[in-house]
C-alpha positions as CSV (number, residue, x, y, z in Angstrom):
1,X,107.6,103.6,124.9
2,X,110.1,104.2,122.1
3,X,111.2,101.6,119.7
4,X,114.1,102.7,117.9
5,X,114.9,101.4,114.5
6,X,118.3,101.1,112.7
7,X,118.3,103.5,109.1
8,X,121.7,103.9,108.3
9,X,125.7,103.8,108.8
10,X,126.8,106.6,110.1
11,X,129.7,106.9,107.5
12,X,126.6,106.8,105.0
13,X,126.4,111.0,105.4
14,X,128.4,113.7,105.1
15,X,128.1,116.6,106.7
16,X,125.4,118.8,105.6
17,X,123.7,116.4,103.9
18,X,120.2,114.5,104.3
19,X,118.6,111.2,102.6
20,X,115.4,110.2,102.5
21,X,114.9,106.2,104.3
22,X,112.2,104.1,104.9
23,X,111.5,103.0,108.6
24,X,108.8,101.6,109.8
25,X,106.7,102.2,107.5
26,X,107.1,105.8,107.0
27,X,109.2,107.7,105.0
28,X,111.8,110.2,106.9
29,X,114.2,112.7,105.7
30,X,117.2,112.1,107.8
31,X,120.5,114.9,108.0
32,X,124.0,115.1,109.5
33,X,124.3,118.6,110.3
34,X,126.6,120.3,113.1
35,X,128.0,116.9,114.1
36,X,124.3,115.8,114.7
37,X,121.9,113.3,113.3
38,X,118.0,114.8,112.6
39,X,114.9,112.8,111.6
40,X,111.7,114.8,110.2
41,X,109.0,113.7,107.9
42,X,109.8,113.5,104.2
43,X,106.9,115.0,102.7
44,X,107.2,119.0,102.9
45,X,103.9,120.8,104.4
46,X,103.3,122.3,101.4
47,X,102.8,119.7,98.4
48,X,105.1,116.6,99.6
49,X,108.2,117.4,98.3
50,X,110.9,115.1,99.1
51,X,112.5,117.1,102.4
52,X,115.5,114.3,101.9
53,X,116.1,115.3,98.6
54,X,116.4,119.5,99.8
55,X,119.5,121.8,99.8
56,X,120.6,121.9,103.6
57,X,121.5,125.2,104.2
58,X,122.9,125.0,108.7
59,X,119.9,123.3,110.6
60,X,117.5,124.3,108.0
61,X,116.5,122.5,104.8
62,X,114.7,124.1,101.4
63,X,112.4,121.4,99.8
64,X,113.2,121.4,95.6
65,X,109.7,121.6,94.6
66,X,108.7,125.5,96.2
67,X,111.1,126.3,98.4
68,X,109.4,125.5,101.8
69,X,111.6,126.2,104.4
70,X,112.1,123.3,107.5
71,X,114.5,123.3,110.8
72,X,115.3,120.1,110.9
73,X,115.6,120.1,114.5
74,X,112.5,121.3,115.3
75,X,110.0,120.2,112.5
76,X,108.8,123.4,112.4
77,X,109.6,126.2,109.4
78,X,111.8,129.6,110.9
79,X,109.0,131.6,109.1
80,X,105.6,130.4,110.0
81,X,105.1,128.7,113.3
82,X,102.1,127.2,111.7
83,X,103.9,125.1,109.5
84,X,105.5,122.2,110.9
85,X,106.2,118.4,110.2
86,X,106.8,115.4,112.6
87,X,110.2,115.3,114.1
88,X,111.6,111.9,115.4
89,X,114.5,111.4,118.4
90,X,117.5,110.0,116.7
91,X,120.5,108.1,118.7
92,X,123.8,106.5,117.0
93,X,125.3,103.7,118.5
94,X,127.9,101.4,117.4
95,X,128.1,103.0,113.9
96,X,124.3,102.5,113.3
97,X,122.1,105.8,112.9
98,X,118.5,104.5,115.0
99,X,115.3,106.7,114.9
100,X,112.9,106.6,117.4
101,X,108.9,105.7,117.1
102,X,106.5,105.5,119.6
103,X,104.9,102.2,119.9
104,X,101.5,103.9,120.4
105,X,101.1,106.3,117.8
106,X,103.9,105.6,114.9
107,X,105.7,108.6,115.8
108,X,107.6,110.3,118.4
């Protein structure tokens, strides 16, 4: 079962740009990006760089620390299929950005 939980407004992002919230526990770089919401891990593959904090270039983010590249649709980077992060079901209702987790594992 998914549990979604509430992160933001919706009027909190522009488009093209991506934060970095706390939800249940975890820490998730969220973007607004082609009239879309995205969830994915914050912590880059690489060494942990703050995904949220990244320059969102379309779909894809850059982390600041070395550059890692992440579709933030996918998890996954457009170079190297082996290198991916979690990626989490987002919904908006009412105004309220809402990520999903699963209720077995912590994430969807």
């Amino acid at each position: 079962m998914v549990e979604y939980v509430k992160v933001a407004r919706v009027e909190d992002f522009a488009e093209g740009e991506g934060r970095t919230v706390e939800a249940a526990g975890r820490w998730l770089a969220v973007f607004r990006t082609g009239g879309a919401f995205y969830a994915i891990d914050n912590a880059c593959p690489h060494m942990a760089g703050p995904l949220g904090a990244g320059r969102l270039d379309g779909r894809v983010v850059t982390c600041p620390l070395h550059g890692w590249r992440i579709d933030v649709a996918t998890g996954r980077s457009p170079t190297n299929e082996h290198v991916r992060v979690a990626r989490f079901d987002v919904r908006v209702d009412d105004g309220w950005v809402s990520v999903g987790f699963r209720s077995s594992d912590g994430e969807s």
